[in-house]
C-alpha positions in Angstrom: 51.5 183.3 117.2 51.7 184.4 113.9 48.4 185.3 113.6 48.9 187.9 116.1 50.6 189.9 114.3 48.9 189.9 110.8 46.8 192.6 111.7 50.1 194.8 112.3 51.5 193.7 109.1 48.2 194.4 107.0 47.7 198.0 108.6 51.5 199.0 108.0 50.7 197.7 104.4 47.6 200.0 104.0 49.6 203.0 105.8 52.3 202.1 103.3 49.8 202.2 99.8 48.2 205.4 101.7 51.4 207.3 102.1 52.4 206.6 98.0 49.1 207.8 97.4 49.6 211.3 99.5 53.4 211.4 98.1 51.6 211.2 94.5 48.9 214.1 95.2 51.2 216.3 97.3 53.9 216.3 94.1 50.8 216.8 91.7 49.6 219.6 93.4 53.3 221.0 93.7 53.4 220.5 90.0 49.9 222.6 89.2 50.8 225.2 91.5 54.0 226.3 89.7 52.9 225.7 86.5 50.0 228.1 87.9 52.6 230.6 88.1 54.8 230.6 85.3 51.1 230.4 83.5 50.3 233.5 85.1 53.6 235.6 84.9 53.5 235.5 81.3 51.5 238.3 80.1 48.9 238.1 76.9 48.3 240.5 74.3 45.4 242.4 75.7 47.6 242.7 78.9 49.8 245.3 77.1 48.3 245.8 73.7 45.7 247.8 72.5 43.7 246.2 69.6 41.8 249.7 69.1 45.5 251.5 68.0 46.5 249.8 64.8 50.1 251.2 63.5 51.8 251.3 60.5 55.5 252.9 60.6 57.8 253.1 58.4 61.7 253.3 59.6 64.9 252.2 59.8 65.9 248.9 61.9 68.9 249.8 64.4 68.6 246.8 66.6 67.3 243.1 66.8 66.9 240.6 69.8 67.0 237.3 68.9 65.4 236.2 72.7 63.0 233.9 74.6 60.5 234.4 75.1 59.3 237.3 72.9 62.1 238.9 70.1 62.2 242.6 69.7 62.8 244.5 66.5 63.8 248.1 67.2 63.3 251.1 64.4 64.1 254.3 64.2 60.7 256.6 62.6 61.2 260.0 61.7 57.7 262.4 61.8 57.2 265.6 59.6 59.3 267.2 61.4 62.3 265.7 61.5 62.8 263.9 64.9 63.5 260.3 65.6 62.1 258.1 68.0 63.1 254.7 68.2 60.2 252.5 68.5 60.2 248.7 69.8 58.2 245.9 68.8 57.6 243.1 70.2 58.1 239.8 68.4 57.6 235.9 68.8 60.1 233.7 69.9 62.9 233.1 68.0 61.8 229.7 67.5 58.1 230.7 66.0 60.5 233.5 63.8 62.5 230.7 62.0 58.8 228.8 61.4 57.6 231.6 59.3 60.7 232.0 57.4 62.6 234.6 59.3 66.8 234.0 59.4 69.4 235.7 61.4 70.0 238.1 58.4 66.7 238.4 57.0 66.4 241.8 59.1 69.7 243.8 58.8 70.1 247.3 60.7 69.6 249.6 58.3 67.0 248.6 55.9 63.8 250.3 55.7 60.8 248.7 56.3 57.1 248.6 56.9 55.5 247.1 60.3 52.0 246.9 60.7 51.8 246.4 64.6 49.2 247.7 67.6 50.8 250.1 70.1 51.5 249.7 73.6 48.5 250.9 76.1 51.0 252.9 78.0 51.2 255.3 74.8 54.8 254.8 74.9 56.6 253.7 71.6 56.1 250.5 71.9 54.1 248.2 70.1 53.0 244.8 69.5 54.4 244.0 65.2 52.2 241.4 63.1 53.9 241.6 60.4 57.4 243.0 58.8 57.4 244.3 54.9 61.0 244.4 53.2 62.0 246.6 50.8 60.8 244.4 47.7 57.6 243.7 49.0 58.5 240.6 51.1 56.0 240.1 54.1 57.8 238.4 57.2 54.8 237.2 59.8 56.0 238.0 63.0 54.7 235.2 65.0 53.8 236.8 68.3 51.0 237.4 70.2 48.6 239.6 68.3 46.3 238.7 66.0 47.1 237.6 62.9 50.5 237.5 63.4 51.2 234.5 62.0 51.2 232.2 64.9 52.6 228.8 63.7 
């Protein structure tokens, strides 16, 4: 009698490895297609940058964001004539900001500085920094997308 049901107990065996084995591709797939996503969410340089408008401005910094997953240094650039815009730029992480020698105070609002960046393709005051000079001459890479911005 026992042999009887063998054949019930090898086939719920093989449903058993086959079911593991559809458990382990579903979750892999699952796994790829939010990566996927988050991948494609994030947008890249030439998304939002144009590599054809290099910028160099000179201004005052009012404002930094220490935040993930880009930082943003904000300056305030007066033209020839007198009025100020206050321009963004966009950063790299904090994280990448601390590996090429930035700290919290390295940037204080108020100081004057050079950035050497490529400006938004909207036209808008907004722009993509590569690198920070201090007063002094001291270069700060900025870490972020563009390139050579000092990615670490």
């Amino acid at each position: 009698m026992p042999d009887l049901f063998m054949p019930d107990l090898f086939m719920q065996r093989l449903f058993m490895q086959r079911a593991g084995l559809f458990k382990t591709i579903a979750s892999a797939a699952i796994a790829l297609l939010t990566t996927a996503g988050t991948a494609a969410a994030h947008q890249s340089f030439a998304a939002e940058f144009d590599l054809n408008k290099p910028l160099k401005i000179h201004g005052g910094i009012t404002k930094m964001d220490w935040i993930n997953p880009h930082s943003w240094i904000y300056v305030d650039v007066r033209d020839a004539n007198g009025k100020v815009t206050n321009w963004h730029f966009e950063l790299g992480s904090p994280n990448s900001l601390f590996r090429n020698g930035w700290r919290k105070d390295a940037v204080p609002v108020g100081v004057e500085v050079d950035i050497l960046a490529y400006q938004a393709k909207t036209g808008e005051s907004v722009g993509n920094a590569t690198m920070i000079k201090l007063p002094g001459g001291k270069a700060l890479l900025t870490g972020g997308s563009a390139p050579e911005s000092g990615k670490q």
